[in-house]
Structure formats: structure tokens, C-alpha cells
VOMI-963616 format. One record per atom (N, C-alpha, C): x, y, z. Coordinates in pm, whole numbers, padded with zeros to 5 digits, always signed. Layout:
<kolfis>
XYZ
...
</kolfis>
This chain:
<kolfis>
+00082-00119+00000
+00000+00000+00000
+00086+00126+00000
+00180+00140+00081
+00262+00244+00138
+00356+00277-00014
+00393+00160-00105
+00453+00190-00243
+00371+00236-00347
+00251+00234-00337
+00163+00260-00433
+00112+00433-00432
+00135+00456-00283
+00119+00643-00236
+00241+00648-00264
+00370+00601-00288
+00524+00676-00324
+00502+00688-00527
+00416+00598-00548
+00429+00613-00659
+00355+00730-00743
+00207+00743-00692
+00101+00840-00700
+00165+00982-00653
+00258+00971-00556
+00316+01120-00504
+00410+01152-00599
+00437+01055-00675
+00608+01100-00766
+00546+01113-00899
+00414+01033-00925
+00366+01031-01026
+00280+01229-01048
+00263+01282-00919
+00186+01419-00959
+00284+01529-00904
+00410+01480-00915
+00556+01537-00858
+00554+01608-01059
+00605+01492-01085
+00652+01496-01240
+00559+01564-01322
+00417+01564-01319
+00327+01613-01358
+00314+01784-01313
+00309+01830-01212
+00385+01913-01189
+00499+02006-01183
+00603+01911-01215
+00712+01957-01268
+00710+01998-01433
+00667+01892-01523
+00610+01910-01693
+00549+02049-01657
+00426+02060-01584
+00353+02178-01652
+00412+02296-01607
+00514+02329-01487
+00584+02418-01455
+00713+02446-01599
+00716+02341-01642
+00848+02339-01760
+00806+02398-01915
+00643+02360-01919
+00554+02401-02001
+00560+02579-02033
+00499+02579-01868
+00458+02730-01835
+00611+02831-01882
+00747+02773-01797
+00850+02827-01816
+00856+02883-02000
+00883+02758-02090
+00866+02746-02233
+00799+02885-02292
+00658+02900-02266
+00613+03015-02307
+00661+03135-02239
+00657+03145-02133
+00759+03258-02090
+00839+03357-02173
+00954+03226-02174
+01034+03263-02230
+01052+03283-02381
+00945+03253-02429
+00920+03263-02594
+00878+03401-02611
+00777+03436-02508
+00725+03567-02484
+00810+03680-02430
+00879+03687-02378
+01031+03733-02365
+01102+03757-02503
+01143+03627-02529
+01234+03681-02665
+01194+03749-02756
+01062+03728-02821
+00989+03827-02892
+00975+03995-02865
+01044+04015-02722
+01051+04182-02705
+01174+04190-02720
+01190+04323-02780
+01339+04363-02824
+01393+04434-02687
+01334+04453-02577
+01388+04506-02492
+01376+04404-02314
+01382+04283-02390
+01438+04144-02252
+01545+04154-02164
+01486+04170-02079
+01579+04140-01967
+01622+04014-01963
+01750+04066-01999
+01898+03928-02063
+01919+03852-01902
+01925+03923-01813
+01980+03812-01666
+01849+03773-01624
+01714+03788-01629
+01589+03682-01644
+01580+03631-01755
+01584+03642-01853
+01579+03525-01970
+01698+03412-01914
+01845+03394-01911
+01886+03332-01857
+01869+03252-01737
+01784+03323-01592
+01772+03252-01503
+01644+03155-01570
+01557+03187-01611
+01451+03112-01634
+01501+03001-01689
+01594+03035-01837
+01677+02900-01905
+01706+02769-01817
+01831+02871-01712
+01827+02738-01613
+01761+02675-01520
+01654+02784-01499
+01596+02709-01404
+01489+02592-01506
+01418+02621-01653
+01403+02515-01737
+01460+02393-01762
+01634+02430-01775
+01715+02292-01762
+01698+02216-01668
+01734+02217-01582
+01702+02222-01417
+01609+02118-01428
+01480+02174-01444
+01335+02106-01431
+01328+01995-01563
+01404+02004-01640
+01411+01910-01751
+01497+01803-01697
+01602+01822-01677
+01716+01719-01552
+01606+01624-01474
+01510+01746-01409
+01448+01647-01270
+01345+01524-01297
+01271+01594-01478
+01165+01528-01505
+01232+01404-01581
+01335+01365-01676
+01421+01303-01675
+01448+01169-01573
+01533+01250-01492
+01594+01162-01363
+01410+01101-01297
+01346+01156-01242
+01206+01100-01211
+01148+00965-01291
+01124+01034-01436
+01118+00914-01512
+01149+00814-01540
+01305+00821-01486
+01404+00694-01509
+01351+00640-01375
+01319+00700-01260
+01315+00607-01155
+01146+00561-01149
+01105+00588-01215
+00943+00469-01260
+00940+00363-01333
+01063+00390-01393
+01064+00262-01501
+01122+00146-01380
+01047+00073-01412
+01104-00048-01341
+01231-00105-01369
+01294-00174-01287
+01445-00221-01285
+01403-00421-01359
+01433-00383-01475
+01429-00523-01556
+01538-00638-01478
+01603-00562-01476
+01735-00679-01378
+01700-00716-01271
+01609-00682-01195
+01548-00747-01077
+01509-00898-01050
</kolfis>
């Protein structure tokens, strides 16, 4: 029981994380399109996008089940 709430919690972790990575995406699209962007927030956002791309990544890998088991 107790693995099935770790999974449901990681499962609306990641889901959360996507639509925060989503939201970031337009942002920053909306940004570049002004000729007058603030260059050290366009950058933080970048990384903090990478960042959240890394986490959703690494998350994913740890749902997939371990075949070698």
C-alpha cells in the first residue's frame, strides 16, 4: 500500500514539474519576442528550465522499473 502512495506522489511530482516546464517554455518565448528582454531573467529562467528538464528526466528513469530485478 505504502509503495503505491510513493508512486502516485512522484507520479503528480513529475506532472507538476512538466507543466511548470511548459509554463517556463512560453515565458520565455514571450520574452524573446521583445526587443527590450531582460537578458539576466531570460537566462535565469533558461536554467531554471534545464534544471526542471534534468528532474523530469531523472524521475522518469526512476518509474521505469528495474528489468534486472
Amino acid at each position: 500500500m505504502q509503495q503505491t502512495d510513493k508512486k502516485a506522489a512522484n507520479t503528480l511530482r513529475l506532472e507538476t514539474l512538466r507543466l511548470e516546464h511548459r509554463d517556463l517554455d512560453e515565458v520565455i518565448r514571450q520574452l524573446t519576442a521583445t526587443i527590450k528582454a531582460d537578458q539576466l531573467l531570460l537566462k535565469r529562467l533558461k536554467k531554471r528550465k534545464l534544471w526542471l528538464k534534468d528532474m523530469i528526466a531523472k524521475m522518469e528513469s526512476e518509474l521505469i522499473p528495474n528489468l534486472n530485478a
